[in-house]
FIZANU-685403 format. One record per residue: z, x negated, y negated of N, C-alpha, C in turn; residue number from 0. Coordinates in steps of 0.001 Angstrom, whole numbers, plus 500000, padded with zeros to 6 digits. Layout:
// residues N
PT   n_pz   n_px   n_py  ca_pz  ca_px  ca_py   c_pz   c_px   c_py   k
PT      Z      X      Y      Z      X      Y      Z      X      Y NUM
...
// end
This chain:
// residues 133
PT   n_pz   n_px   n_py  ca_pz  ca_px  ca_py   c_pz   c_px   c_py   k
PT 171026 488909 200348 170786 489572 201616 171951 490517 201912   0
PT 171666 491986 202432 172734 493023 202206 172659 492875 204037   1
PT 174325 492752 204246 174628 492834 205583 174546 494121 206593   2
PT 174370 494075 207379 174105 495666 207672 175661 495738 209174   3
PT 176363 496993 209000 177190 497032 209884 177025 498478 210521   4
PT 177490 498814 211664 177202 500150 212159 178619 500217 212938   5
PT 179154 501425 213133 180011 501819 213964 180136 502732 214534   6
PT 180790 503388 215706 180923 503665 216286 182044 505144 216766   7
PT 182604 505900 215171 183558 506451 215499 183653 507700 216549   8
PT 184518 507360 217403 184381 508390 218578 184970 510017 218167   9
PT 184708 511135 218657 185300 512397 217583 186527 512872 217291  10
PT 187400 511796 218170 189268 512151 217836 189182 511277 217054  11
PT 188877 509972 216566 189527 509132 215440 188681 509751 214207  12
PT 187312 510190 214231 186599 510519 213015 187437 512659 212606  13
PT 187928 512737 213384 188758 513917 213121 190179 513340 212526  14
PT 190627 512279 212681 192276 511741 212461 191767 511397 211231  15
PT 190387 510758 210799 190045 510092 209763 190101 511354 208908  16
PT 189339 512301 209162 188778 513484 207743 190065 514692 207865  17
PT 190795 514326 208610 192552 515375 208283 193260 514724 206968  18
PT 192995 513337 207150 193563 512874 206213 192764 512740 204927  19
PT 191925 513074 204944 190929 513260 203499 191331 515146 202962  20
PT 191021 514484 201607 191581 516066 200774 190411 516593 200574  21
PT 188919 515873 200648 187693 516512 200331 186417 515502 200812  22
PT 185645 515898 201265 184102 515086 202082 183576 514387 201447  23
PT 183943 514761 199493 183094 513461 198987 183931 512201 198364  24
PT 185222 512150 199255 185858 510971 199340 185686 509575 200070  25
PT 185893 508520 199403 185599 507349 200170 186552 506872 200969  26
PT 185699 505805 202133 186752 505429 203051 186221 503943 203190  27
PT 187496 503115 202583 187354 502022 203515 187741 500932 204707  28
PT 187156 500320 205381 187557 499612 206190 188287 498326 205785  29
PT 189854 498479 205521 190169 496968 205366 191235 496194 206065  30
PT 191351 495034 205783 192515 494565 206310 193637 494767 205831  31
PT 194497 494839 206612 195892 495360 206196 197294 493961 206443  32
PT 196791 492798 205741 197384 491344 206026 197842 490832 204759  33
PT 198046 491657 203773 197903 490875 202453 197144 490761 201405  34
PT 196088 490552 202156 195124 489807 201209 194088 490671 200062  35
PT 195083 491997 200169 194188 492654 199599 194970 493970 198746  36
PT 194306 494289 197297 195337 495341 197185 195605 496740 197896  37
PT 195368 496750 198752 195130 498025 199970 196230 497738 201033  38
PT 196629 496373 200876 197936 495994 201890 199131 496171 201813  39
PT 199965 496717 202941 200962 496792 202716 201409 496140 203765  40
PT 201133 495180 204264 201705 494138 205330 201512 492758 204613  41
PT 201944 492018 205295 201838 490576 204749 202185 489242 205249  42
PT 201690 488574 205530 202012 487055 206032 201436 486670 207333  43
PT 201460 485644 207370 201075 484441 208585 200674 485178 209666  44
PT 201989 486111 210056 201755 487066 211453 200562 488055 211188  45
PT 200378 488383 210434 198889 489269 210402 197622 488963 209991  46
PT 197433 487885 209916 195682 487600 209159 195024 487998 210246  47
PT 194201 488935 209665 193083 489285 210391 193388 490332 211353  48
PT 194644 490411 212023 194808 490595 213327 194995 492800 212775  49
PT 195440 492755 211602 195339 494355 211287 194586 495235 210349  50
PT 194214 496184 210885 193080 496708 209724 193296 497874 209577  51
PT 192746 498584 208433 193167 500051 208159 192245 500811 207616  52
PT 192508 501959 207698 190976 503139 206418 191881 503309 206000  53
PT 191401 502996 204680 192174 503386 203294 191229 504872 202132  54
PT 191563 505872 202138 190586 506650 201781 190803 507032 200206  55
PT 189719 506826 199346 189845 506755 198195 189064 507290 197021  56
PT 189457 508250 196134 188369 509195 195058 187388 508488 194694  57
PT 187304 507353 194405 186195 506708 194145 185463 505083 195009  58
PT 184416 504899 194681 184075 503802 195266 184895 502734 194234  59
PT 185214 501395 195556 185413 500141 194445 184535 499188 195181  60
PT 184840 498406 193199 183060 497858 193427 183447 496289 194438  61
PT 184849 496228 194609 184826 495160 195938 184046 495448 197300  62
PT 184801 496832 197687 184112 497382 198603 183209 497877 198617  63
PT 181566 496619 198850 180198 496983 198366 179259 496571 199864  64
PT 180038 496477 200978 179293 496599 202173 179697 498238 202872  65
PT 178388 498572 202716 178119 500054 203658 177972 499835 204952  66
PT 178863 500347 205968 178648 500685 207480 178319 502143 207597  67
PT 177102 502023 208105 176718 503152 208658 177667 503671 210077  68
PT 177939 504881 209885 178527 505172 210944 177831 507029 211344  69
PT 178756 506982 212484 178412 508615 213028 179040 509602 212843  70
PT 179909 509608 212078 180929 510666 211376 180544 510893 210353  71
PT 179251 510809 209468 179274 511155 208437 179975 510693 206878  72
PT 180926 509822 206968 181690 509286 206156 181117 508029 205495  73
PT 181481 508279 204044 180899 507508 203155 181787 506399 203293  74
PT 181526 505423 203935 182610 503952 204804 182206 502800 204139  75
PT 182669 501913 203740 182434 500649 203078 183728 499780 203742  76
PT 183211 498205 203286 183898 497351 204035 184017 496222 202689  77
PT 184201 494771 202531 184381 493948 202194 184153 492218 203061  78
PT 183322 491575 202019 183043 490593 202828 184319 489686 203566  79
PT 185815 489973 202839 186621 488742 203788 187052 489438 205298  80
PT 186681 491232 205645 186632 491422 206178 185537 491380 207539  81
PT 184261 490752 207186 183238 490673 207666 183072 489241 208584  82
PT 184428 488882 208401 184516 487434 209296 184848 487909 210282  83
PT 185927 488770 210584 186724 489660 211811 185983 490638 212655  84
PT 184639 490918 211717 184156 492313 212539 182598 491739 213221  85
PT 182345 492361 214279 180684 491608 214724 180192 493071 215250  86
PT 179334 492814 216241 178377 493899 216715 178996 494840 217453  87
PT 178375 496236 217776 179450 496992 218075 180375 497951 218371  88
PT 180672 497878 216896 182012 498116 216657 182560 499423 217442  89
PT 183653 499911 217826 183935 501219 217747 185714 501493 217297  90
PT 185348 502873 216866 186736 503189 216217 187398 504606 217557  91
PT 187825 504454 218649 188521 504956 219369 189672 505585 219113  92
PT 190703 507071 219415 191629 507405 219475 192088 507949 220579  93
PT 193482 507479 220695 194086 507437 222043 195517 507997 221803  94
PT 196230 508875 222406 197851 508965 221830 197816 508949 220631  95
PT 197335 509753 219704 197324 509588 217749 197806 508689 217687  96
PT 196665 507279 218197 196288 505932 217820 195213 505549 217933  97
PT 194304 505000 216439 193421 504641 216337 192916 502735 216631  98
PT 192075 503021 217544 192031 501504 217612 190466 500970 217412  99
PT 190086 499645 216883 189159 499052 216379 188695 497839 217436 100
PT 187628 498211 218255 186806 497059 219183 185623 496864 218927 101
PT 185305 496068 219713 183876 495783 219624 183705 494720 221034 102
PT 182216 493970 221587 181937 493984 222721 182799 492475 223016 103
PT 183638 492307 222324 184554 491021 223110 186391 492127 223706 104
PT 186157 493048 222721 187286 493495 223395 188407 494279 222153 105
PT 189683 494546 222143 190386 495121 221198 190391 494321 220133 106
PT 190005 494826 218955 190306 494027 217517 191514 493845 216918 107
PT 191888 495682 216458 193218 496360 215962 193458 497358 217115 108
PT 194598 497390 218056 194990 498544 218637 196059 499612 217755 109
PT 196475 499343 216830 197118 500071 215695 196169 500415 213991 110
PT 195284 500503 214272 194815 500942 212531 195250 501852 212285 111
PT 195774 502007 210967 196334 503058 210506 195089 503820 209317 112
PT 195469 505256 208495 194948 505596 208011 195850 506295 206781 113
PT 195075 505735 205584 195798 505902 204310 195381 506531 202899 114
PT 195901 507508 202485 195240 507982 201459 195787 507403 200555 115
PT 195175 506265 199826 195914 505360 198786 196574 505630 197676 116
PT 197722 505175 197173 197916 505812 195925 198943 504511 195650 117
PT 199057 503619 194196 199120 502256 194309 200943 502451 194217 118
PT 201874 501139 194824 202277 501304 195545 203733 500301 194639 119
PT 204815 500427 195351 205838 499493 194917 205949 498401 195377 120
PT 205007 498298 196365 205195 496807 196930 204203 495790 196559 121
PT 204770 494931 196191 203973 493498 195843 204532 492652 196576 122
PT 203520 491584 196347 203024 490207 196938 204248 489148 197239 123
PT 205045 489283 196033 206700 488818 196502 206887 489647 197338 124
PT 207326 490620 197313 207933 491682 198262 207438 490918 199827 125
PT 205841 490526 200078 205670 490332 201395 205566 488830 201653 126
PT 206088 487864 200682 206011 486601 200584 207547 486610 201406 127
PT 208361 487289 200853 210006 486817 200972 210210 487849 202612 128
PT 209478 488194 203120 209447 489168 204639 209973 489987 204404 129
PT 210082 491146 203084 210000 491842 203191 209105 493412 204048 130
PT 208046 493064 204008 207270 494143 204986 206242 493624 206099 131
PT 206771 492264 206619 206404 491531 207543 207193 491316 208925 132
// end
């Protein structure tokens, strides 16, 4: 059964989103930014769940195999350990070039950031020992 997600991006964050894209038929995904993922550059206890990010990327990965439809036009995918955190909804708001992530209980992420990936010096020690925590 394919989950279905929809969002909400309002036209200052879906403009913050595609400045940072080098071309339209780039991907974007929705992830967490806690660790748990190679897209993270945060890490530990203090963040599960609590931060998320668009990570925008030349190709699809085949982790990120849930499609959210959204209103910006952007080819957006998500991941199921992210799909515990997110419900009905959603919207992606910008405020003060800050993007923030709600939905109808209230603020999710008031900081998402946005990242054009490119793989990175930091590892998993690095955020085990608090380094970028």
């Amino acid at each position: 059964m394919t989950q279905k997600v929809t969002i909400n991006i309002k036209p200052e964050a879906a403009q913050a989103i595609k400045n940072k894209m080098k071309s339209d038929d780039q991907v974007v995904l929705l992830a967490l930014n806690d660790g748990s993922n190679k897209y993270s550059k945060l890490g530990g206890t203090c963040t599960i769940g609590a931060n998320f990010q668009f990570v925008i990327l030349d190709k699809k990965d085949p982790e990120y195999n849930i499609k959210i439809d959204n209103n910006a036009d952007l080819d957006l995918y998500t991941a199921e350990p992210e799909m515990g955190f997110l419900s009905e909804n959603l919207v992606v708001n910008s405020r003060n070039a800050t993007l923030s992530l709600s939905d109808d209980s209230g603020v999710i992420d008031g900081g998402v950031t946005i990242s054009d990936w490119e793989p990175s010096d930091v590892t998993k020690k690095d955020m085990l020992e608090g380094k970028t925590c």
